[in-house]
DRENVEX-707496 format. One record per residue (C-alpha): x, y, z. Coordinates in pm, whole numbers, plus 50000, padded with zeros to 5 digits. Layout:
N
XYZ
...
***
This chain:
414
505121277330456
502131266330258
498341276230360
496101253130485
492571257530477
490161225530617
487511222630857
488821193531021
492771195130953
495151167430964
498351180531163
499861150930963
499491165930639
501801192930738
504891168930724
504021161730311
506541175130060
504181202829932
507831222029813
507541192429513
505121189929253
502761162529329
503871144228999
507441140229101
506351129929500
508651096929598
507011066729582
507511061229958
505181089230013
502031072829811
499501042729835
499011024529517
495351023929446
493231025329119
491901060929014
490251074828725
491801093528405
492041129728477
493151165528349
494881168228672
497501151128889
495871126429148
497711108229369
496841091929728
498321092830086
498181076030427
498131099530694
498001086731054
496261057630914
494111075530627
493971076430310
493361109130127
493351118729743
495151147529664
494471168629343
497021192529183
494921219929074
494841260929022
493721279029368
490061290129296
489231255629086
490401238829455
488551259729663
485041261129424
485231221429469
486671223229827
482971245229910
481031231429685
481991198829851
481561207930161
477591217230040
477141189729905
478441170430260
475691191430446
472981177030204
474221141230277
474741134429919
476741102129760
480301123829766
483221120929879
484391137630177
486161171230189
489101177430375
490901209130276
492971230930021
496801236630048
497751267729900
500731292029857
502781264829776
507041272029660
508901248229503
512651250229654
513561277029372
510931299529520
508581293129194
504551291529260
502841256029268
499621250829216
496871243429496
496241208729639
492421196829670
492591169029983
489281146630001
489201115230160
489541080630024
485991064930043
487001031930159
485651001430026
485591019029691
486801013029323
486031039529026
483581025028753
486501028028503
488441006328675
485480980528727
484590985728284
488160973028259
487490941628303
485320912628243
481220917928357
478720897528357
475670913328217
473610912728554
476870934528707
476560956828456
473360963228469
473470969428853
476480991828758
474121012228595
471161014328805
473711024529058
474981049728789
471781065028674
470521068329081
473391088529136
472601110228866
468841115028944
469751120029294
471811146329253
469781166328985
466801160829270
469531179329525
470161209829251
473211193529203
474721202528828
477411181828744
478851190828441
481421164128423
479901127528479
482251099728372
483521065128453
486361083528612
484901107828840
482261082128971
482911054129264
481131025129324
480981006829652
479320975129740
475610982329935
474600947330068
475210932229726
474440958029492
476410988429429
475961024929540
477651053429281
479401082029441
480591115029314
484411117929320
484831151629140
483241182629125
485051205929008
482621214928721
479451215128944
477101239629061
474241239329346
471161256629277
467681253029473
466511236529218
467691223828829
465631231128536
464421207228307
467231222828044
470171217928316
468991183928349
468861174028000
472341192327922
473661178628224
472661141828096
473891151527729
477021160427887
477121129128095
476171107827727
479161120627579
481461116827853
480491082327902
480501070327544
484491086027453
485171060227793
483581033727715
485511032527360
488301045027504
488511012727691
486660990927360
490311005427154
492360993027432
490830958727465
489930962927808
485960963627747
484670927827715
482690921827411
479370921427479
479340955127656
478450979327384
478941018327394
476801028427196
473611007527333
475281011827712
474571047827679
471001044327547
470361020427840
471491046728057
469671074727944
466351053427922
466711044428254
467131080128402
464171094528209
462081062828427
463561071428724
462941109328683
459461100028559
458751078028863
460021099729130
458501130929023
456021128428748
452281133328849
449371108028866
445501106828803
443021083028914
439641078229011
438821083929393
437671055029455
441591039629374
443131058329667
445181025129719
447301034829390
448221067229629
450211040329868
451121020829569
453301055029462
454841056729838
455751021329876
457711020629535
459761053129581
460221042729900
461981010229790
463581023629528
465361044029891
463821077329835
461801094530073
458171119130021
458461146930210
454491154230098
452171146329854
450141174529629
447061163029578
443901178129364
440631168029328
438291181229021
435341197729093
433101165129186
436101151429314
436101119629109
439491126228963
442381126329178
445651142729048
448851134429345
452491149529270
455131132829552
457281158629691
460671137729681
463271148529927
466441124629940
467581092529901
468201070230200
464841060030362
465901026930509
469611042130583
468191069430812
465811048530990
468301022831102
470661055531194
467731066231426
467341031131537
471041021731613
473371046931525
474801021831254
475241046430960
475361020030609
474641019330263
471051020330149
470500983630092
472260973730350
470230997430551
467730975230410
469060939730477
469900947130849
466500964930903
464990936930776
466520913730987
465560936131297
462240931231189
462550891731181
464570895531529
461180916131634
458750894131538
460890859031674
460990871032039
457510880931950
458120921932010
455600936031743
454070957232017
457260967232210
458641005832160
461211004731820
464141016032000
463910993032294
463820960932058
466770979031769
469390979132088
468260946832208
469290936131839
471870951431717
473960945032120
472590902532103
472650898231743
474460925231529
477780930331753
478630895731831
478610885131473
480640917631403
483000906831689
483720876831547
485720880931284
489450877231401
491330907231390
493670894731040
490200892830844
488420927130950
490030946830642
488430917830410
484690937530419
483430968430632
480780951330916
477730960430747
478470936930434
479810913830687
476630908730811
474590913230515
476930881730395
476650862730689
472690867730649
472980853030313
474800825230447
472860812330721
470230811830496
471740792530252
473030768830516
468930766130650
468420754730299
470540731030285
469920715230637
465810721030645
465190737730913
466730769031043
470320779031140
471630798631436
473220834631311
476340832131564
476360790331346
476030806431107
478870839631113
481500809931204
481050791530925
480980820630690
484360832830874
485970801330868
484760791630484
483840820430324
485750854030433
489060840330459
489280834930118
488310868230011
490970893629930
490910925330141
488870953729999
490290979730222
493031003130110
495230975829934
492620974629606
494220951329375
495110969429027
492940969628664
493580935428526
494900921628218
492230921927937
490020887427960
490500889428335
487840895428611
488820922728841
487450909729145
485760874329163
482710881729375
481350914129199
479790893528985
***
């Protein structure tokens, strides 16, 4: 009998055939989904209605990335979520298998090589790689070395219209308290290579459109990481009588989702100069004020989106001055639920309920447009149900496969 070893186990995952190596499994057994290239065997299960990937893999390589994982979960980072490590595994001769790796399937989710493989607008990619390049930066600001970025071992999911990046694999990674400017820049270096052998990879195959090219992608990418570094931790001088450039700093990290823990600040000996350093801590300012607010736990923009709206719902029924909490129930039980509850039950695997009503948002305002004055959300959900979400294909589980070269993977990524 195999070994399990998870945190919160699965009394379904007993019943697998772990006697079998994972590359000979039955296809009844496994969910057809889109994954990566790897050095390993990766295949996916449903288990009492989940999904989880399972990776083929020697014993201490599984349980590094099992714990390292699992540290990574505690530090709320963009990963994916651990699960647990099968080990002592026979095949029916009584010969050793290697160790399974289970995670589970982020939902909603499609790796970036997957997305390359098909035709991109430039605006997508470009949002592909902002998403890219804050995953990277926000790990690095965790201690997070990676070792092993590529289109393969990174997910993207939709956040309110743009796209978040997650970490998939880890198995090359390493937690410190803090990275060094060398860990960073090998770490990048690593990620540069990586990145580029894909991307041509893909450009040999004739699945990269045209105008995406390798070489200049991977500049972009690198450019954009030293400006994000640069931004979220470089320091600043000014005179002191331009303390408004000290709120300036705030209000940008904090829309570009990152939080300041504190702010170093020095003053020269007259105290006309003023030197600040922001003391970043994580991503996710708007995502862990609506989680305080509601208990809705979303993507960063869509953190954004719906907190917005609660702001619009605050200052409509004229509630500036009422306590936060009192008026974020009052909206998310008479304005966020009963848009949620009304899609029908055929159409919920279409979008999670977050980018449900981030659409639905977009919708009613684009119906307000078009009739001049403004439209009623609940008007406004039942006309996006009834003319815009049944059309779209479901994004849970069921992800359609890469397409044919010349095709677009999914019409309304771009």
């Amino acid at each position: 009998m195999p070994r399990f070893v998870a945190t919160r186990p699965d009394t379904g995952l007993l019943s697998l055939p772990w006697d079998i190596p994972l590359e000979d499994w039955p296809e009844d057994q496994l969910v057809a989904l889109p994954r990566g290239i790897s050095r390993h065997v990766v295949r996916f299960v449903r288990v009492n209605g989940t999904v989880y990937a399972i990776k083929e893999v020697m014993e201490h390589l599984a349980m590094h990335e099992y714990r390292l994982l699992r540290d990574l979960e505690r530090l709320d980072s963009p990963s994916v979520e651990p699960v647990g490590v099968i080990t002592d595994r026979l095949d029916k001769n009584g010969e050793p298998l290697d160790s399974i790796l289970v995670t589970k399937h982020l939902q909603f989710s499609l790796p970036y090589r997957a997305l390359f493989s098909s035709t991109l607008r430039p605006d997508t990619v470009n949002r592909l790689i902002d998403a890219l390049v804050a995953l990277i930066v926000r790990m690095h600001l965790l201690g997070f070395f990676w070792g092993d970025c590529s289109l393969s071992n990174t997910l993207f999911r939709r956040d309110a219209g743009a796209f978040a990046a997650y970490l998939v694999d880890a198995e090359t990674g390493e937690l410190h308290q803090d990275i060094s400017d060398g860990q960073r820049a090998h770490d990048l270096y690593t990620a540069e290579i990586n990145l580029f052998g894909e991307f041509s990879d893909l450009e040999a195959g004739g699945l990269l459109d045209q105008d995406i090219d390798p070489l200049e992608t991977i500049t972009t990418i690198t450019a954009r990481y030293e400006a994000l570094w640069k931004e979220l931790t470089a320091p600043e001088e000014f005179h002191s009588d331009e303390m408004h450039r000290l709120d300036s700093r705030i209000r940008r990290l904090n829309e570009l989702g990152f939080d300041v823990a504190e702010i170093d600040i020095i003053t020269d000996w007259d105290g006309s100069q003023v030197r600040i350093q922001p003391k970043v801590v994580d991503a996710g300012h708007h995502s862990r004020r609506l989680l305080r607010l509601t208990g809705l736990d979303v993507e960063e923009n869509q953190a954004r989106r719906l907190l917005n709206d609660l702001d619009s719902y605050s200052a409509a029924t004229d509630q500036q001055n009422e306590d936060e909490e009192i008026v974020a129930h009052e909206w998310l039980t008479d304005v966020f639920e009963p848009v949620v509850r009304s899609v029908p039950r055929d159409l919920k695997r279409k979008l999670e309920p977050a980018e449900v009503f981030h659409e639905v948002l977009e919708h009613r305002w684009f119906l307000s447009e078009q009739a001049g004055h403004e439209i009623d959300t609940m008007e406004a959900a039942r006309s996006y149900v009834g003319d815009v979400l049944a059309a779209k294909p479901d994004e849970k589980l069921t992800l359609p496969p890469a397409p044919l070269p010349g095709t677009t993977l999914d019409p309304d990524l771009d």
